[in-house]
TORMAR-531219 format. One record per residue (C-alpha): residue in one letter; x, y, z. Coordinates in pm, whole numbers, padded with zeros to 5 digits, always signed. Last residue first. Layout:
aXYZ
...
REM end
This chain:
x-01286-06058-11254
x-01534-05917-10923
x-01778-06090-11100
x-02116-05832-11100
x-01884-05577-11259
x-01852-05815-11609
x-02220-05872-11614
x-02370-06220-11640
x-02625-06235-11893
x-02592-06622-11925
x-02471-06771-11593
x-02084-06816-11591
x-01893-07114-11698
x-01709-06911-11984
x-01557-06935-12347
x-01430-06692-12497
x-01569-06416-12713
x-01441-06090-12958
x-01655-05922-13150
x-01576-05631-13405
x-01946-05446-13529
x-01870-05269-13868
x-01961-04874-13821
x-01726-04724-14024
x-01495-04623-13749
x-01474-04961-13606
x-01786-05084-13360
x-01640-05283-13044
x-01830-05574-12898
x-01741-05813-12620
x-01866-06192-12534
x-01772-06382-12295
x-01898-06695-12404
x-02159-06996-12250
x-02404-06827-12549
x-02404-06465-12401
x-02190-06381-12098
x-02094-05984-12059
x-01866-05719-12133
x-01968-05394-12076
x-02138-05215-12380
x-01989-05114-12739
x-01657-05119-12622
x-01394-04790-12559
x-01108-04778-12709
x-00801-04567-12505
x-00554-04807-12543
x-00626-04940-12233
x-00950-05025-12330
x-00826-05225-12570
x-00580-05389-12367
x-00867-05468-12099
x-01128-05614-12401
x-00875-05813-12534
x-00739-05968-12172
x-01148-06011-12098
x-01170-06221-12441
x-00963-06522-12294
x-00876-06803-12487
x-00992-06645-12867
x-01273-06650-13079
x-01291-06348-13281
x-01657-06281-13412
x-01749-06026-13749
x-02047-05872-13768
x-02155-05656-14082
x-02499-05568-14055
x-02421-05243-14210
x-02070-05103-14184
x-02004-04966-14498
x-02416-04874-14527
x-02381-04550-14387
x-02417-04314-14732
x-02215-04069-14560
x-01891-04235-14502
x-01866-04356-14834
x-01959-03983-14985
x-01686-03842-14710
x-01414-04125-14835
x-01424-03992-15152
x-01580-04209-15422
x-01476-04512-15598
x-01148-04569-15392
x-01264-04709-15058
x-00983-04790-14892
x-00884-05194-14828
x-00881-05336-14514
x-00801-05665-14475
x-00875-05918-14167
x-00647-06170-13967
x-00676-06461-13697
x-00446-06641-13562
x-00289-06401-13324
x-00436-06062-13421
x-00318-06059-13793
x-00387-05720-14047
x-00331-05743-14404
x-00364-05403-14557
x-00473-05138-14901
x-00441-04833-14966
x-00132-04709-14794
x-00036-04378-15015
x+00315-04387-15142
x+00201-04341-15467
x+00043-04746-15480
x+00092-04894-15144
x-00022-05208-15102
x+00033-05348-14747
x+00084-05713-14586
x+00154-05820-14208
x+00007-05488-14031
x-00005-05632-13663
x-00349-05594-13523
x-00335-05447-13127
x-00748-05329-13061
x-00649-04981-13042
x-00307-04869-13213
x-00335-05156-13498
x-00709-05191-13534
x-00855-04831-13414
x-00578-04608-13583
x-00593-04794-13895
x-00939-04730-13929
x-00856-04390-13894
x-00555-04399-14086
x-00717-04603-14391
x-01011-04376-14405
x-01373-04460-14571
x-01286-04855-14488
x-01424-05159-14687
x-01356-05449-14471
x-01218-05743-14648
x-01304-06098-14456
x-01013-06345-14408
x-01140-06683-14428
x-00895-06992-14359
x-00731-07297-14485
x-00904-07428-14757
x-00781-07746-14946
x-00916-08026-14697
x-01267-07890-14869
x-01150-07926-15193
x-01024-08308-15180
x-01347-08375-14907
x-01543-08349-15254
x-01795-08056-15105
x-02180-08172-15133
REM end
């Protein structure tokens, strides 16, 4: 069991994505989906590693520098079973900026677990979620609310 001292201590989780291309993922998180770049290491001039925020919530990405980002890429297990959930007010404004932007989601939004609930992959393949809450029957489609 957790001493409540240590527990009270931690804040937050901010899961580091390995990416195989900085700009590309870049290019899907700030330009598609709206992150804000709050943090960046930049060793050479060359942006290798970032701390993204989307409201509250905020992710790294950090470029894959033991092997070129081809041979990452390639071995398709960056993205693997990774699933990561945003839970925000009102995931149908996410999904409409995003596709807006020109990024297209997984499948058409739809209610799972009382949530809207809408998938994007990244370029790598990691599965970006993003659900709110909803009163709507489970499995309801986005085109069958007139929303």
């Amino acid at each position: 069991m957790t001493a409540p001292a240590v527990s009270a201590n931690v804040t937050s989780v901010v899961p580091l994505l390995t990416v195989s291309g900085m700009e590309r993922s870049l290019a899907f998180y700030v330009d598609g989906l709206g992150f804000a770049v709050q943090n960046r290491w930049e060793p050479d001039g060359k942006l290798r590693w970032c701390w993204m925020s989307l409201g509250g919530a905020s992710l790294m990405l950090q470029e894959g520098v033991e092997s070129t980002p081809e041979k990452l890429a390639a071995t398709g297990t960056l993205g693997n079973g990774v699933s990561i959930w945003f839970q925000c007010r009102d995931a149908l404004a996410v999904y409409r900026e995003a596709e807006a932007r020109g990024i297209a989601a997984l499948r058409e939004p739809q209610v799972g677990n009382s949530s809207w609930e809408i998938a994007f992959a990244d370029p790598d393949g990691y599965r970006i979620n993003f659900s709110s809450p909803t009163d709507l029957p489970e499995e309801t489609l986005l085109s069958e609310t007139g929303l």
